[in-house]
MILO-848656 format. One record per residue (C-alpha): z, y, x; residue number from 1. Coordinates in Angstrom, 3 decimals, padded with zeros to 6 digits, always signed. Layout:
BEGIN
         up      north       east   semi
          Z          Y          X    NUM
...
END
This chain:
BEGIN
         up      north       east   semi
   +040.162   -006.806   +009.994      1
   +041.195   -007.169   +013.630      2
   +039.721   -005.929   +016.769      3
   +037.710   -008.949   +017.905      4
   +036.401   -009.241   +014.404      5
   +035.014   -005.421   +013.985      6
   +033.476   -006.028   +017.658      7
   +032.087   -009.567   +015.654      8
   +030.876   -007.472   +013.230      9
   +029.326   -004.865   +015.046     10
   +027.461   -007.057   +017.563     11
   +025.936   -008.827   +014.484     12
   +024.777   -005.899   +013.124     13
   +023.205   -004.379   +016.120     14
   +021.623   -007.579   +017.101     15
   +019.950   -007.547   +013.660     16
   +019.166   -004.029   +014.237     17
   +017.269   -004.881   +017.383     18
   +015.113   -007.893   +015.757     19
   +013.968   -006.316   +012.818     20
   +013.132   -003.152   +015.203     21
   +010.808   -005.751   +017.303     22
   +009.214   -006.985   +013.953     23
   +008.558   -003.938   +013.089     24
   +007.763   -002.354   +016.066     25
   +003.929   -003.137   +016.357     26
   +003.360   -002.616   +012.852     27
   +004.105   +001.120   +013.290     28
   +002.311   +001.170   +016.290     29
   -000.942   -000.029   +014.560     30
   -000.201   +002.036   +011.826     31
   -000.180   +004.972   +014.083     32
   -003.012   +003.928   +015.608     33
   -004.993   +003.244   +012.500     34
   -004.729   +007.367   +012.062     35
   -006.151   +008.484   +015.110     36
   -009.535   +009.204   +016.624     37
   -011.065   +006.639   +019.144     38
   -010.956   +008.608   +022.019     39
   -007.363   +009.539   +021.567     40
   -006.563   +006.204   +022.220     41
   -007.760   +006.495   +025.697     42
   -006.273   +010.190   +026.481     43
   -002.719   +009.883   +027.750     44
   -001.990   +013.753   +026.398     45
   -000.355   +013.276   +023.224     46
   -000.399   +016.705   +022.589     47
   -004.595   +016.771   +021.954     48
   -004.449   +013.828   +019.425     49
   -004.963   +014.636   +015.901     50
   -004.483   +012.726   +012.972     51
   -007.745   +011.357   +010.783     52
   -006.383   +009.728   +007.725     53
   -009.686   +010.013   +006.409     54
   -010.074   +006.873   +008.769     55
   -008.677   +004.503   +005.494     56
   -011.601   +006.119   +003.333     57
   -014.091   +004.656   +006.118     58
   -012.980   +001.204   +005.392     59
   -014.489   +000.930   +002.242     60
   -016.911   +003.524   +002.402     61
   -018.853   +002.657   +005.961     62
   -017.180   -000.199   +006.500     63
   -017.481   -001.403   +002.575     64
   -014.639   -003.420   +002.322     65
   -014.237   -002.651   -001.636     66
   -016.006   -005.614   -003.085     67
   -014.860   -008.115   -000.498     68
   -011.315   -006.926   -001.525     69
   -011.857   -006.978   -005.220     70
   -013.205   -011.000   -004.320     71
   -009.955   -012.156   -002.204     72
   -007.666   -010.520   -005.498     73
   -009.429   -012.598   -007.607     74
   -009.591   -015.502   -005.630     75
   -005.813   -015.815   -004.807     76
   -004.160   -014.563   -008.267     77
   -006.750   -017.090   -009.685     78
   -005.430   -019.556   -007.605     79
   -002.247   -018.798   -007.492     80
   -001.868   -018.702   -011.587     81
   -003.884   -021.785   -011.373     82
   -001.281   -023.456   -008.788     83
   +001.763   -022.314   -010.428     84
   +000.665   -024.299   -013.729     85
   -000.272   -027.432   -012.849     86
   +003.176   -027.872   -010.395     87
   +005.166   -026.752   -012.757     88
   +003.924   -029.238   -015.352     89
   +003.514   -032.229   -012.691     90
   +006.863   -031.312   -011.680     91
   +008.561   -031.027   -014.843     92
   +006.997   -034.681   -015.295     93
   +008.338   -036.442   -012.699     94
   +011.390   -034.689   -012.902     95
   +012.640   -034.793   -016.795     96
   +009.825   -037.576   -017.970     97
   +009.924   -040.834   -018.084     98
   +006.762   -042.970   -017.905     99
   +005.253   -045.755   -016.196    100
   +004.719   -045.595   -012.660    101
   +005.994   -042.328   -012.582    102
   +007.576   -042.899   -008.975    103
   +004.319   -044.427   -007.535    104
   +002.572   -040.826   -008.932    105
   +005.096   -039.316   -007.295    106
   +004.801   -040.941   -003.804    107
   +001.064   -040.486   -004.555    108
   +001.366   -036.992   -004.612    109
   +003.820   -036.444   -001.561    110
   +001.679   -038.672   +000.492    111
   -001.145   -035.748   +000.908    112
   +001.555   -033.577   +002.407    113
   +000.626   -036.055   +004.843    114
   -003.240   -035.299   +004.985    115
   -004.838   -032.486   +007.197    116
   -006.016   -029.510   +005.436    117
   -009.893   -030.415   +007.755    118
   -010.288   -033.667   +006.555    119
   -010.570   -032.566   +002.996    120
   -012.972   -030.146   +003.606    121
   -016.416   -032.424   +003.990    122
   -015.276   -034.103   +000.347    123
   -014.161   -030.783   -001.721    124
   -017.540   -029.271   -000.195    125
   -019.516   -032.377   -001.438    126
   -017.770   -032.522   -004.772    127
   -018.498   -028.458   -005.259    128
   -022.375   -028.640   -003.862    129
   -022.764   -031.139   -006.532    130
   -021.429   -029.685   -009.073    131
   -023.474   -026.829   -008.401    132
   -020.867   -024.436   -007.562    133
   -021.740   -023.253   -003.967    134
   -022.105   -020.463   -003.197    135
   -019.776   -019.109   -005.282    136
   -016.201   -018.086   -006.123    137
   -015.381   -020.898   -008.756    138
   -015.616   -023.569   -004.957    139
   -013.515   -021.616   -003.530    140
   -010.595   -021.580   -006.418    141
   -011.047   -024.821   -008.113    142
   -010.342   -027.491   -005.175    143
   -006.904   -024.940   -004.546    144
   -005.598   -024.969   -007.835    145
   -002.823   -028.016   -007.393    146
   -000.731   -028.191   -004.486    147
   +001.517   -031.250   -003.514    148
   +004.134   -029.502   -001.509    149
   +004.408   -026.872   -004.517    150
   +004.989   -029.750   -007.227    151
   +007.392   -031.420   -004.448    152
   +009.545   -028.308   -004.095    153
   +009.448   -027.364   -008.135    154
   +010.250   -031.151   -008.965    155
   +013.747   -031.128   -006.521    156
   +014.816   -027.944   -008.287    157
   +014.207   -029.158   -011.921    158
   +016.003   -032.131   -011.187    159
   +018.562   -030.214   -009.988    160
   +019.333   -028.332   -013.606    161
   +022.329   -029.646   -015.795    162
   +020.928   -032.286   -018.088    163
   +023.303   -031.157   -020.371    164
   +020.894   -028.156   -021.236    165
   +018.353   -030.360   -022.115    166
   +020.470   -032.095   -024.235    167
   +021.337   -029.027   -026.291    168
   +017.680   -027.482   -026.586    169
   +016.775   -031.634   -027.897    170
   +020.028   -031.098   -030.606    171
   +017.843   -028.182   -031.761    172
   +014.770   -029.821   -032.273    173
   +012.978   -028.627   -029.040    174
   +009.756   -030.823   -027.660    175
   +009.477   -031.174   -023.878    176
   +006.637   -028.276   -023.672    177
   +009.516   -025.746   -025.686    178
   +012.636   -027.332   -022.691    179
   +010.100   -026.500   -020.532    180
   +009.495   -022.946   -020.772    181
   +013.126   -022.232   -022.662    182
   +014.987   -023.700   -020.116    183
   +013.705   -025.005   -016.742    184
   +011.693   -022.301   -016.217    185
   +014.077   -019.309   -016.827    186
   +016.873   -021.100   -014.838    187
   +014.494   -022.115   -011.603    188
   +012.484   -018.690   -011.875    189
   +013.908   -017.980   -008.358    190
   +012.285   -021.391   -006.924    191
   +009.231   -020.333   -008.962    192
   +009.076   -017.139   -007.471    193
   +009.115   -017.942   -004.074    194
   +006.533   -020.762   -004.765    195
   +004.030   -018.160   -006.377    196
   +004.639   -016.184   -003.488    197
   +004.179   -018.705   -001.052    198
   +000.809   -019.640   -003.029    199
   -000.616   -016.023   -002.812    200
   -000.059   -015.514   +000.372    201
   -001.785   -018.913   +001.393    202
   -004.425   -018.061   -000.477    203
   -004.885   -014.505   +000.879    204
   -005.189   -015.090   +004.496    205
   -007.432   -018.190   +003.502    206
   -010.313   -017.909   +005.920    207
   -011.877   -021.262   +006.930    208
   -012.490   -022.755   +002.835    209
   -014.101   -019.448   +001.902    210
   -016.405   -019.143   +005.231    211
   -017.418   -022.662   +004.547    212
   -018.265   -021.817   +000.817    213
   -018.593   -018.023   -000.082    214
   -022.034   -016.312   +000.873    215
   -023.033   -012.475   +001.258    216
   -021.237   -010.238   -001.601    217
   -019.007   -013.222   -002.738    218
   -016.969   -013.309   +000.503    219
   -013.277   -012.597   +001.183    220
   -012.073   -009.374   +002.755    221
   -010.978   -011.964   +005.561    222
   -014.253   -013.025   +005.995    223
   -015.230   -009.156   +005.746    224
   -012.764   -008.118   +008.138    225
   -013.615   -010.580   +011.111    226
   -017.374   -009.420   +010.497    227
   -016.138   -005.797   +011.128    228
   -014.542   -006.681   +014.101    229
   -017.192   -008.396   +015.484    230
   -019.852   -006.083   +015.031    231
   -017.398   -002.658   +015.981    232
   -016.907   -004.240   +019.124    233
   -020.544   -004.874   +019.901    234
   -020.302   -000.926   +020.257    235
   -020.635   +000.738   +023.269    236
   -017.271   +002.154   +022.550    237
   -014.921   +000.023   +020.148    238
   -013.684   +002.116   +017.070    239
   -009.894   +000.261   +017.368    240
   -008.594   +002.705   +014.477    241
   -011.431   +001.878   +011.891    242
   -010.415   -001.597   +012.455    243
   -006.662   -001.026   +012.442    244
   -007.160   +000.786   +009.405    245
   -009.199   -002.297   +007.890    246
   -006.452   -004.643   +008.729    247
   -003.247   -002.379   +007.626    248
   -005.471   -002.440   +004.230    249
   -005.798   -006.007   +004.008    250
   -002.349   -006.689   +004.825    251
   -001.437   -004.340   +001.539    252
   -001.701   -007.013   -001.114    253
   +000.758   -009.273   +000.243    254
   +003.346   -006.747   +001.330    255
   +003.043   -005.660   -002.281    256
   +003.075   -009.254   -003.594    257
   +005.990   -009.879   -001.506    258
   +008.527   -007.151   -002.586    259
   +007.335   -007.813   -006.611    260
   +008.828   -011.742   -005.697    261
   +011.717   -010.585   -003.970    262
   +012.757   -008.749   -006.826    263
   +011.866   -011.973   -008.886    264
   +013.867   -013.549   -006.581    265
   +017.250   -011.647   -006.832    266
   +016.760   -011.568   -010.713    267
   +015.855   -015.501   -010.952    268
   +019.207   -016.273   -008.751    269
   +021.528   -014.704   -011.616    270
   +020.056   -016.837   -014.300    271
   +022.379   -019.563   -015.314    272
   +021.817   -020.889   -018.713    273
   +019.200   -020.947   -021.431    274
   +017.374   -018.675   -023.709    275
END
């Protein structure tokens, strides 16, 4: 490697250095923060600060975050299970079946890419009031549990696998349900991955749908979390650490969520034939 190319090199590397630094940067500092007392906050003498980890145990004992936590779990790994389903079978449909007017279901289904998330709001609140389902957490799952852009993405990557697997699993005997799960799946898990992740994340920092539709103990720790915010700072003096503490909590799940897919991920890339 010559000169210019290790000075390539190393520029690209620091420069990458630097930007994840900045990402990270202010999630340390409210991490920090989240340990700390109130009034060290305001005292420029780092030496008197003290450390409170204790503050984490106030988020879900005064603050009571628990069972709004407990709701948003349920709520997005119920939705996301529920999402993951029903695109993989639409998509598996359009991709590998063939059946009238498959292609005007298919436009059908990409054209609410097209529609804004508000204007479906008045109708899927209308549909669940009638049905007798508000207040509660089955209107806040069921109008989430198929997603266009999901079945979109999973349908280009199915379509993208060798039909010559196929063809080999039907030699066998296999039905379309058994191609499915033998061989689309294990071959796309990386696409699928991503997807689920993309789905549980959605659904996790979900607040407007579950305002509109959750009441008292049924409500997301989103919902919780803005409500603890608004009523620290009604204070006289604004306990910034509970809340940092509330919202290094909340952002837990997904962190968590996201490393278990990334792993998924790398796994899912190095699969290249069938079961």
């Amino acid at each position: 490697m010559t000169f210019p190319d290790r000075l390539l090199h190393f520029l690209g590397w620091a420069g990458a250095t630097l930007l994840g630094l900045g990402v990270v940067f202010p999630f340390l500092i409210g991490i920090g923060a989240s340990l700390l007392a109130p009034s060290d906050l305001l005292n420029p003498n780092v030496a008197e600060w003290s450390l409170h980890p204790d503050n984490y145990l106030r988020v879900f004992t005064e603050a009571g975050l628990g069972a709004y936590f407990m709701n948003s779990i349920i709520i997005a790994l119920s939705t996301t299970v529920g999402t993951m389903i029903t695109s993989i079978l639409a998509a598996y449909a359009f991709a590998r079946m063939e059946f009238r007017g498959r292609n005007m279901l298919f436009w059908a289904v990409l054209g609410t890419l097209t529609i804004p998330e508000l204007i479906c709001i008045i109708p899927n609140y209308l549909l669940m009031a009638k049905m007798k389902l508000v207040p509660s957490i089955w209107a806040a799952v069921l109008p989430q549990l198929a997603s266009g852009f999901v079945t979109f993405f999973l349908r280009q990557h199915f379509m993208g696998v060798p039909k010559v697997y196929e063809e080999a699993a039907r030699l066998d005997g296999a039905s379309h349900f058994k191609i499915l799960v033998d061989v689309i799946v294990p071959i796309c898990w990386a696409a699928i991955a991503s997807m689920a992740l993309f789905a549980f994340i959605a659904q996790w920092n979900s607040y407007l749908w579950p305002l509109i539709v959750l009441r008292g103990d049924t409500q997301t720790v989103q919902i919780a979390l803005a409500n603890l915010q608004a009523s620290v700072r009604e204070q006289p003096f604004t306990d910034w650490p509970l809340i940092l503490a509330a919202s290094c909590v909340v952002l837990l799940p997904s962190i968590v969520f996201f490393l278990f897919a990334e792993r998924q991920l790398v796994q899912g890339a190095g699969l290249g034939g069938i079961k």
